[in-house]
Steps between C-alpha positions, in 0.01 A plus 500: 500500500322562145199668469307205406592375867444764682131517319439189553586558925284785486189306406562234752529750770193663419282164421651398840405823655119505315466133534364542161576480165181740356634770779891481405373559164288816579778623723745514169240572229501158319333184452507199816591270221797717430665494882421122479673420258776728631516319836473146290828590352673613860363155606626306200814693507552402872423179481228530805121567538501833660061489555232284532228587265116419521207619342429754793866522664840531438701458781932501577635141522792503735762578265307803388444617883912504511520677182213752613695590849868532309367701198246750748784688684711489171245675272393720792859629510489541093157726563693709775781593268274603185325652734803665625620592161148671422518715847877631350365579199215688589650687769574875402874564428714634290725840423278848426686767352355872565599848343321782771590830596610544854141683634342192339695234620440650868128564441360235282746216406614445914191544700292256254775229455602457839260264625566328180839450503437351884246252399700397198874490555532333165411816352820709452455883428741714315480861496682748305408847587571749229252824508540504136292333252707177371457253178406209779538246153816640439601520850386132596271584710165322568288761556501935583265759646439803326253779425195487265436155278611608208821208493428380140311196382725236599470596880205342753440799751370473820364842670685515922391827596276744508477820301844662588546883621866702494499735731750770673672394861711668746593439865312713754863658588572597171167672461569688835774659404412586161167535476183294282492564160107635415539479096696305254730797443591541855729215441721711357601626817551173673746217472379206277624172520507326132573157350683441198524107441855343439435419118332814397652838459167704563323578863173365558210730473310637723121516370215766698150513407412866490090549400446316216880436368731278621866703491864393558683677736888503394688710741877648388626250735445304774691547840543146471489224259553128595442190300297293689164525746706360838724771499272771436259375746794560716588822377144630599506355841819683530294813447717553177211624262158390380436201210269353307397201597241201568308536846524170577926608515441693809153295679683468803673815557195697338298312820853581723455872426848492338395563138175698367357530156493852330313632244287185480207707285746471167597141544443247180351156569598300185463172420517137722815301544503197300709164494565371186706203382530316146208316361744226501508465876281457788460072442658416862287479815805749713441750183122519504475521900762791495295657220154474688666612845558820288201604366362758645193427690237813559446484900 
């Protein structure tokens, strides 16, 4: 059917429906004269009179009362399908791809996505967890977590946590049998668990605020050093040594009494966790309702 037909159907369905050429015309946004002469044409291209027309009525002759009740459920159908179309489009899907460390995977990215990922199953998530600091560009990856906003101009950053604090955990056996360190340099005589990431030769830090200074602690070596937070999460429920680490890492054994916090008076709070993704991105509904699940909302 051309176009010019299926316009010319869609005015006769709606004069029929109106019962009026003026209200056809203000359905559509154009002139009565112009749907006339549209449904002259149908009528001289069919060969039939499809209404009678007076001054104050316009009424379906009985050919146009057939052509009414055929065309109806037809159009109908057409309307259900756009319709159809519009509800596919507009429904959130499509692939995220995430770069998070493991503690915020199981503290942020998880607990907030969840419900998500149930109300949308469209919506497909794919984490890589790498406690490292990646080129998420050069890694194809949609988006990353990481500390402080400082991710260069051609990043959008989005803040999902609060201010965050480091400080020093051990189970409650491992303090039993060796004691609680009072003072930085007490840890000297205990076993420390460190981390020293996959791609980088170097230990991470360990940072104290003493007075007014902040200081890093570098001990001549670790009892331990593993490359990734699951395993020394492990290693300090094993009552192998004590780490630095996020609280939120031990919540539930910390309430357990499995794991306490020591020497919390020298622990740094440094700056929030942020998302950020390339300015490029963020255009699709799935992307900006996993980016606003995210944020971090002050309770």
């Amino acid at each position: 059917m051309s176009s010019q037909n299926f316009t010319e159907l869609t005015h006769f369905l709606l004069v029929a429906q109106y019962q009026s050429f003026v209200k056809a015309g203000d359905k559509l946004g154009i002139s009565s004269s112009a749907i006339s002469h549209s449904v002259k044409r149908l009528e001289d291209r069919l060969g039939v009179r499809l209404f009678n027309r007076t001054t104050r009525s316009v009424t379906l002759t009985e050919v146009g009362s057939k052509l009414y009740a055929d065309l109806t459920p037809l159009f109908k159908s057409i309307d259900e399908r756009v319709d159809s179309i519009t509800e596919f489009l507009d429904e959130p899907r499509g692939t995220i791809r995430m770069n998070v460390s493991t503690i915020d995977a199981e503290t942020i990215v998880y607990p907030r996505l969840k419900q998500l990922l149930l109300d949308y199953p469209k919506i497909n998530l794919e984490l890589s967890i790498d406690d490292s600091f990646v080129d998420i560009v050069s890694e194809s990856q949609d988006m990353g977590i990481r500390f402080g906003n400082d991710v260069g101009e051609n990043f959008i950053v989005v803040q999902v946590s609060p201010p965050t604090r480091f400080g020093l955990f051990a189970s409650t056996e491992y303090l039993k049998k060796y004691g609680t360190p009072k003072i930085v340099e007490d840890l000297a005589q205990h076993q420390t668990i460190g981390m020293k990431l996959a791609n980088n030769r170097s230990e991470t830090p360990w940072e104290f605020q003493i007075g007014n200074e902040r200081k890093l602690y570098t001990p001549k070596s670790h009892f331990l050093t593993l490359p990734n937070l699951t395993l020394i999460k492990q290693a300090v429920l094993d009552g192998l040594g004590i780490t630095l680490a996020l609280p939120e890492s031990f919540e539930k054994e910390i309430a357990e009494g499995k794991v306490a916090e020591v020497l919390k008076k020298y622990s740094i709070t440094y700056e929030p966790r942020y998302l950020y993704y390339s300015s490029r991105k963020g255009n699709t509904t799935a992307f900006k309702m996993v980016v606003d699940a995210l944020r971090y909302k002050e309770s």
